[in-house]
C-alpha positions in Angstrom: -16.0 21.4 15.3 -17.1 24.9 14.0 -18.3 24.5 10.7 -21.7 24.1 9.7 -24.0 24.3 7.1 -27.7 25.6 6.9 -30.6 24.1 5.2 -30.4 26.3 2.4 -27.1 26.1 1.7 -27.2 22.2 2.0 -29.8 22.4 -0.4 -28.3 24.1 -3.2 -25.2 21.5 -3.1 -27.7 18.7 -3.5 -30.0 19.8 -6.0 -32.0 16.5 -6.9 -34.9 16.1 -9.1 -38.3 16.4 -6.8 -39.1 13.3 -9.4 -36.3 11.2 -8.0 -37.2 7.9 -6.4 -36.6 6.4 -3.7 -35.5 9.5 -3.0 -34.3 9.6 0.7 -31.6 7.2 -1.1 -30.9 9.5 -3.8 -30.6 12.3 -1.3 -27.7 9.9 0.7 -26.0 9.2 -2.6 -25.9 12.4 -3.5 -24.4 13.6 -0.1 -22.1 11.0 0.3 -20.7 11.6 -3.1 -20.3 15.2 -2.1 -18.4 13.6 0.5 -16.2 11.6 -1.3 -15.3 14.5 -4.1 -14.2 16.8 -1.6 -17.0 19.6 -2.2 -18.4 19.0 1.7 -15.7 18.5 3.8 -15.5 16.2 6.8 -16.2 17.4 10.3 -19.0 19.8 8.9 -22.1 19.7 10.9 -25.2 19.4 8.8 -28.8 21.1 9.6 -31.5 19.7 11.1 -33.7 17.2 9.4 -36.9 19.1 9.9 -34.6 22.3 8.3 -33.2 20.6 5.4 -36.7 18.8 4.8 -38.7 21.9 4.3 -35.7 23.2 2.2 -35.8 20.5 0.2 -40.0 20.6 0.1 -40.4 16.9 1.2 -41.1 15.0 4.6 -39.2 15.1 7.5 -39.4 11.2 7.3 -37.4 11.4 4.4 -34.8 13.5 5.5 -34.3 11.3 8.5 -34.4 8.1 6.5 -31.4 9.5 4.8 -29.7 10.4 7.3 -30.0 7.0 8.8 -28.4 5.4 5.8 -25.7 8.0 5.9 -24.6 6.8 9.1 -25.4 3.1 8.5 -22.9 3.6 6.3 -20.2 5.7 7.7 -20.4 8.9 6.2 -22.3 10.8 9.1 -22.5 10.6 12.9 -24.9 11.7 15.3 -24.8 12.7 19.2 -27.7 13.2 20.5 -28.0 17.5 21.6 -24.9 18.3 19.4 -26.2 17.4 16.0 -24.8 15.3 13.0 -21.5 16.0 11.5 -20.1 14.2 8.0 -17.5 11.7 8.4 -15.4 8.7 6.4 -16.0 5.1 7.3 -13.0 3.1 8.0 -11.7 1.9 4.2 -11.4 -2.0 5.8 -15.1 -1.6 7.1 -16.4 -0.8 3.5 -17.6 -3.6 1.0 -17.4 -4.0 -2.9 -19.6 -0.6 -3.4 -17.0 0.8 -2.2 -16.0 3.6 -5.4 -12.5 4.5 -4.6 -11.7 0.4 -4.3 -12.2 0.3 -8.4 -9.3 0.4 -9.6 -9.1 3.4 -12.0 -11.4 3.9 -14.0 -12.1 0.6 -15.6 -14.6 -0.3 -12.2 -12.5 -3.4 -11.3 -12.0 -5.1 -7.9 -8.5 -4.4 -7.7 -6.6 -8.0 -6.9 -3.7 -6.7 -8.7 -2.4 -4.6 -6.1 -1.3 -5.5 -2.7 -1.8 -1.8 -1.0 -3.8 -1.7 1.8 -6.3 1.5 2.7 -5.1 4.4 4.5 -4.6 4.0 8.2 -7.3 5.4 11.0 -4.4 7.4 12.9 -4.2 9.2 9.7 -6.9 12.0 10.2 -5.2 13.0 13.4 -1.8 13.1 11.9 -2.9 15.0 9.2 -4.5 17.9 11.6 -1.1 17.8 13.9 1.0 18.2 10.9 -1.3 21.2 10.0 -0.2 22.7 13.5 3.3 22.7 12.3 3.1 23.6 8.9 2.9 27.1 8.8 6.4 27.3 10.6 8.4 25.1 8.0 7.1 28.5 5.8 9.5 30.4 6.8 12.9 28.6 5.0 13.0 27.7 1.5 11.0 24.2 1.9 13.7 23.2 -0.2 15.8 20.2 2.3 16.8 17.2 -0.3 18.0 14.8 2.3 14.2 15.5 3.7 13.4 17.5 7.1 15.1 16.9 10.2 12.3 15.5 12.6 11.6 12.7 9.7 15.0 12.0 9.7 15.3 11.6 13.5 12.3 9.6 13.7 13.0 7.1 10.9 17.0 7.0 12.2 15.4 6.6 16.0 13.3 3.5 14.2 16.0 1.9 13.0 18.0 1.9 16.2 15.0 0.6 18.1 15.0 -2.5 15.5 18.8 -2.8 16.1 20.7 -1.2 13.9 22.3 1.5 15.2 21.6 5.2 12.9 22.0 8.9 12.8 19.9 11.0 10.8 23.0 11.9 8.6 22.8 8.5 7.5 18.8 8.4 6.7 17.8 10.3 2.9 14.4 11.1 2.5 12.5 10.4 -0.7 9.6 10.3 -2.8 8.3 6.6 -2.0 10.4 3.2 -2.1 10.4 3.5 -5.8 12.2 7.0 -6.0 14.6 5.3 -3.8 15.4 2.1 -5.4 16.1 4.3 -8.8 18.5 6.4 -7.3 20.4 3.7 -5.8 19.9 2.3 -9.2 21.3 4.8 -10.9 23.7 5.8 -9.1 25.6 2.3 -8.5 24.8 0.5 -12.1 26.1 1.3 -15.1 24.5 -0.3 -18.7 25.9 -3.8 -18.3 26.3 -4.3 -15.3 25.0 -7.7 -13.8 22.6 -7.0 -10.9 20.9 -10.0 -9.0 17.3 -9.8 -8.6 15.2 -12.3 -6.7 12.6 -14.6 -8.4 10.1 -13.6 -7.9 10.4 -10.1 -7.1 9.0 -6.6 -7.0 8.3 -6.0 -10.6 9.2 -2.2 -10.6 12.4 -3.0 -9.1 13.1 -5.1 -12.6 11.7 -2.5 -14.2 14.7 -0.1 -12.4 17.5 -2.4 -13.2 16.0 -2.8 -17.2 16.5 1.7 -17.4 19.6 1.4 -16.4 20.7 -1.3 -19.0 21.5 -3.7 -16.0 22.2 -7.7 -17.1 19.6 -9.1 -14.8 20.8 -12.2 -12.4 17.7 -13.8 -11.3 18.1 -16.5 -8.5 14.8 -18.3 -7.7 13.3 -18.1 -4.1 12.1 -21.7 -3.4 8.9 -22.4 -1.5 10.4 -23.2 1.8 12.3 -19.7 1.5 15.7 -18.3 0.4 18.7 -20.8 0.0 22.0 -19.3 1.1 24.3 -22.0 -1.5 21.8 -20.8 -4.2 22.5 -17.0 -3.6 25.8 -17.9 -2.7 26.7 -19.1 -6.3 24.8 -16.9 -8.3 27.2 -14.3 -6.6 30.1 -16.2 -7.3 29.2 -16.9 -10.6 27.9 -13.7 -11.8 30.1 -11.2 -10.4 27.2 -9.2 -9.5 27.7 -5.3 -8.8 24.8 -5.2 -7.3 21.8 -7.2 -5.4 18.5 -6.3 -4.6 16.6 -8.2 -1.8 13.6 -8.4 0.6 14.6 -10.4 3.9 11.0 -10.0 5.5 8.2 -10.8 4.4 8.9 -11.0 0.9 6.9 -9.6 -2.0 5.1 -11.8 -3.2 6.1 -14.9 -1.6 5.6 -13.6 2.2 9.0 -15.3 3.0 10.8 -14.2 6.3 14.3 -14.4 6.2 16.0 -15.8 9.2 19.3 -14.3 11.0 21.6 -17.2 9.7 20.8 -16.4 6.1 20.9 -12.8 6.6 24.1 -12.8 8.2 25.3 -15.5 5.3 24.2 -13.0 2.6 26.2 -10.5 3.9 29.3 -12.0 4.2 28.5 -13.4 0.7 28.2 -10.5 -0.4 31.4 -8.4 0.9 33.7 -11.9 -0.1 32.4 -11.1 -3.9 31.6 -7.1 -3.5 28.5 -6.9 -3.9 26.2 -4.1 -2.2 22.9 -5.1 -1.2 20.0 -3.1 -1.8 17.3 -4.1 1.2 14.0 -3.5 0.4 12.2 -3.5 3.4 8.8 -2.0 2.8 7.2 -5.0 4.6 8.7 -5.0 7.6 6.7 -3.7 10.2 3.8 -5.5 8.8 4.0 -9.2 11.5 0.7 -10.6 11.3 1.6 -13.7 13.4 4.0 -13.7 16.4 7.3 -14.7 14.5 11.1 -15.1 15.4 12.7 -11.8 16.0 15.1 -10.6 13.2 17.5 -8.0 12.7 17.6 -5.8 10.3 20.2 -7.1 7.1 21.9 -3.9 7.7 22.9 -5.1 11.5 25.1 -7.6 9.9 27.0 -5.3 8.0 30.3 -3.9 8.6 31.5 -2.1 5.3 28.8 0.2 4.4 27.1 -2.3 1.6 24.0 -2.6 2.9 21.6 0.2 1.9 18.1 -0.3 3.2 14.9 1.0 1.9 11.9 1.7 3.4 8.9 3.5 2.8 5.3 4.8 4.6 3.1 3.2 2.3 2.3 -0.4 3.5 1.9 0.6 6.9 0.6 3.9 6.8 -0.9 4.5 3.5 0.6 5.2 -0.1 -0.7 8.4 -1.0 1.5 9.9 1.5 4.5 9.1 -1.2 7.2 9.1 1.4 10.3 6.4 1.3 13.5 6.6 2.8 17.3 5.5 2.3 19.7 4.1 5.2 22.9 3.7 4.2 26.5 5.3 5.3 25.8 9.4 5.7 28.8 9.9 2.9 26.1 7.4 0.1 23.4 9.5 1.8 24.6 13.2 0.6 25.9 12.1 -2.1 22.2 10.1 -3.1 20.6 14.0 -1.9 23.0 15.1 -4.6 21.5 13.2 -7.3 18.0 12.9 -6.2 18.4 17.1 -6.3 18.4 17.2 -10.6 14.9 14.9 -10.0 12.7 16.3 -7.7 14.7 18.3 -5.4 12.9 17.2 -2.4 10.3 15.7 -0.8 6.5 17.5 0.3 6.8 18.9 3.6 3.9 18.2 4.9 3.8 14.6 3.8 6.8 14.4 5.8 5.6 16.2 8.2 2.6 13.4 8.6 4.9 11.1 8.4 6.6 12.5 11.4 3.6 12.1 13.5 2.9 9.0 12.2 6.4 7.4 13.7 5.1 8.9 17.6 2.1 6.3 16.9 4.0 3.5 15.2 2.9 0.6 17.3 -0.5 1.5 16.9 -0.4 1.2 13.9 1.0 -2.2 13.7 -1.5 -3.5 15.8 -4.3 -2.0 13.8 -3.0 -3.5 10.6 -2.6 -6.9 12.4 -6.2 -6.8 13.3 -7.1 -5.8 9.4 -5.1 -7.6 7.6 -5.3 -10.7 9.6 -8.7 -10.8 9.0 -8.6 -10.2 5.3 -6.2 -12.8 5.0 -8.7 -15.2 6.9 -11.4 -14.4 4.7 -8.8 -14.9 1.5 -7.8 -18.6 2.7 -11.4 -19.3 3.5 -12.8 -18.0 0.1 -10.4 -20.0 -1.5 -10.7 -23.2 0.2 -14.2 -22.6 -1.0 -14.2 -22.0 -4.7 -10.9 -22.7 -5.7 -9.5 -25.7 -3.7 -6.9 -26.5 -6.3 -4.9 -23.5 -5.6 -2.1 -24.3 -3.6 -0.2 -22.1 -1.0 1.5 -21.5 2.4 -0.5 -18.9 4.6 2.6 -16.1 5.5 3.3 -14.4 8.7 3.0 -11.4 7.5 3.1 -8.8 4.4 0.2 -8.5 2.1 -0.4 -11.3 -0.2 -0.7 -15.4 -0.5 1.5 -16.7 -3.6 -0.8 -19.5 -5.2 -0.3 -22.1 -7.8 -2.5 -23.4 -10.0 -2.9 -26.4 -11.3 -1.6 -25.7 -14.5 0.7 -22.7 -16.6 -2.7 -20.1 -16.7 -2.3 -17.6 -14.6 -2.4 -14.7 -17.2 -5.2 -16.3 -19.4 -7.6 -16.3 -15.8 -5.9 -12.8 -15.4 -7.7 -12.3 -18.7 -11.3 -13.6 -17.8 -10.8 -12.7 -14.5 -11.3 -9.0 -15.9 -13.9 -9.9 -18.1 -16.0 -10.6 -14.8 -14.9 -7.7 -12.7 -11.4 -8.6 -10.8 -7.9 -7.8 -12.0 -5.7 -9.9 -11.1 -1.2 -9.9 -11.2 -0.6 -13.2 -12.8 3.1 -14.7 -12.0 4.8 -13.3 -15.2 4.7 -9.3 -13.7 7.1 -10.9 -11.0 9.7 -12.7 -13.1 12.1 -12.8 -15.8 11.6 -13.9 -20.2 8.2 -15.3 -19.0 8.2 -17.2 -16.3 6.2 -18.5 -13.3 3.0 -18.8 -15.5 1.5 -21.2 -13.6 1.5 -18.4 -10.1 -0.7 -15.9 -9.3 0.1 -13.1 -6.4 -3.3 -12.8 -4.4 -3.3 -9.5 -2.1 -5.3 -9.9 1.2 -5.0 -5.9 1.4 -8.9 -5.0 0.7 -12.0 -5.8 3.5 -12.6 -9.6 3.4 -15.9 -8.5 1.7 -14.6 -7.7 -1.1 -11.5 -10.3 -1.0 -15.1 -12.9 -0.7 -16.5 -11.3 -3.7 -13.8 -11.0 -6.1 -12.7 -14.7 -5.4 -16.6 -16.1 -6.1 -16.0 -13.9 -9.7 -12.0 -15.2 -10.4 -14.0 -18.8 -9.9 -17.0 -17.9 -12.1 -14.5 -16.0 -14.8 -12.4 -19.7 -14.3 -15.9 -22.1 -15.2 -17.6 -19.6 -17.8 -14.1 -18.3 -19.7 -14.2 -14.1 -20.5 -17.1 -14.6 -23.2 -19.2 -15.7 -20.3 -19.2 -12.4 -18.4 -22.1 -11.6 -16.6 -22.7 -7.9 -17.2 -20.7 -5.0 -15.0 -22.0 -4.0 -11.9 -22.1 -0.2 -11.0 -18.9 0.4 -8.5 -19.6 4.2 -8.6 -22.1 6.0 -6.5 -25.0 7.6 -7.9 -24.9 11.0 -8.5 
């Protein structure tokens, strides 16, 4: 660590009103707002208190009382003879004040979105991929089936799991999405029937809807997937095409087990239909489980094409997915993704890359948060809303309630009215239904899973009129 900045210069970033009271907290606001904008970069030593106090013409006192609730909360650490240096806190550490859990702009807990914070391995992936970055300079950057090392990594991933793959057969892309619309497009035509689960991953609906696809749904029972049920809506429909999510199903949390999975395949080549495997939750065990192979393992015609992405795992600003499927569907998906985007970031995938060498870290890391966001999710619920009903998943990201009665988008509605948005059952299904479900993400600290629930309870008792008034979610500047 070579940066540094001198009382002076600290100083004229901060520029606060002498007037300003308590003003050792506005001075912490103000820094850790400088912080979290980007203007004072992380792993920049800051000056002395007894520098930036006479600077700033007040007491030392309250330069160190500042500096104490900087590192109370994460945003500065101290060793004593070397100084204090900015930092981030861990995302799953932080509570409701938290201002980048709002969601947007509209200052809502976000219980709408089941995407959990960026992973801790991520700084040090970051600086690694730095290293290498310079290099990839020298070609075009241009690579649509994504660079090499990515591909090895992912392909090596894949192989580990049980599935045998090159890197010829792995394509690179710009998040899960990206790659579920190119498989999209490129397979359906307007008309064509496609089998969705119900309930599913709403932008996957949303994919099969641009391409004019006749939507199949076939209902996902409580106890999990039922091979006769997707075995007949296969027969019946004469689907070209079915998308899926064997483990850990969004938003049921539903593992698949091998005899289904190898069921569903054979199904599926007796009535040709290629599966589209979304398996974006996969690495994501919370509980010790049966081991499963991947849906692809049981394939021996090339009509499995998995999906996978960086985002639940890792963190979904990154924007990197990927495609596994035979290496002839791979170039000629780099083909069309080519008159999109071209290709990927480089050093996202780069990140990624580095990411992959520390894979199992990871996964235990997300077992440890996520686990206990999911404790705190049941237990706030068992407390204020005991008529909810639901089976505690494995793994994933989210528990898949019922309510007592069809209102999931009307508490949706109050729900935001008292601070919390919520995805009521209807985002996840077909013409309507499942009104009376509600998708509840454990993804955010249990601090602020235990405060949005106490508000979704009070928005369910008071109605939206009732609304207690907003409560700042953004630091003070």
């Amino acid at each position: 660590m070579n940066r540094y900045l001198s009382g002076p210069q600290l100083a004229r970033l901060v520029a606060i009103d002498p007037g300003a009271r308590p003003y050792y907290r506005v001075l912490a606001e103000t820094v850790r707002s400088l912080i979290l904008d980007g203007r004072l970069p992380v792993r920049v030593r800051l000056p002395a208190e007894r520098h930036l106090a006479q600077e700033l013409g007040v007491s030392r006192t309250t330069v160190t009382a500042a500096y104490d609730r900087l590192r109370e909360q994460g945003y500065l650490e101290s060793r004593q003879g070397a100084g204090s240096w900015t930092a981030l806190p861990r995302p799953s550490e932080m509570g409701a004040d938290n201002p980048w859990i709002a969601s947007g702009d509209d200052g809502l807990l976000p219980l709408h979105a089941a995407a959990p914070p960026a992973t801790p391995l991520l700084p040090e992936a970051v600086a690694a991929a730095t290293e290498r970055y310079l290099c990839r300079t020298l070609g075009t950057g241009y690579e649509p089936p994504g660079i090499t090392p990515l591909r090895e990594a992912i392909a090596a991933r894949y192989t580990h799991r049980g599935l045998a793959t090159r890197p010829e057969q792995i394509l690179v892309t710009t998040g899960a999405q990206q790659a579920i619309h190119l498989v999209m497009t490129m397979l359906l035509t307007p008309g064509d029937p496609v089998l969705l689960e119900s309930p599913t991953y709403p932008h996957a609906i949303d994919a099969a809807r641009t391409r004019g696809a006749r939507i199949v749904p076939v209902g996902v029972p409580d106890g999990g997937w039922h091979l006769d049920l997707l075995t007949s809506a296969l027969r019946q429909s004469a689907a070209r095409l079915a998308y899926v999510i064997p483990d850990f199903q969004n938003p049921t949390g539903h593992l698949m087990d091998d005899a289904v999975r190898a069921g569903l395949v054979g199904e599926a080549r007796r009535h040709g239909t290629t599966l589209i495997v979304d398996e974006t939750w996969s690495e994501l065990a919370l509980d010790e489980v049966p081991r499963t192979a991947p849906l692809g393992a049981f394939d021996t015609d090339g009509r499995v094409i998995s999906v996978g992405s960086a985002s639940k795992l890792w963190w979904g600003g990154l924007r990197i997915g990927w495609v596994r499927a035979t290496a002839a569907m791979v170039r000629r998906l780099a083909v069309l993704r080519a008159a999109v985007d071209i290709a990927s970031p480089t050093f996202e995938q780069l990140v990624v890359t580095e990411l992959f060498s520390r894979i199992e870290e990871a996964r235990a890391d997300r077992r440890r948060t996520l686990g206990a966001s999911r404790a705190a999710l049941v237990a706030a619920l068992a407390e204020h809303l005991p008529d909810l009903t639901f089976t505690v998943p494995a793994g994933g990201g989210a528990l898949w309630a019922r309510l007592p009665g069809p209102s999931a988008v009307s508490l949706a509605d109050a729900s935001a009215c008292h601070g919390v948005r919520l995805a009521p059952g209807p985002w996840f299904g077909m013409d309507g239904a499942l009104e009376g479900r509600l998708r509840l993400p454990f993804t955010q600290p249990p601090t602020v899973i235990a405060e949005a629930v106490a508000r979704i309870a009070e928005a369910r008792v008071r109605g939206p009129y009732g609304a207690r008034p907003a409560e700042p979610l953004t630091p003070v500047l």
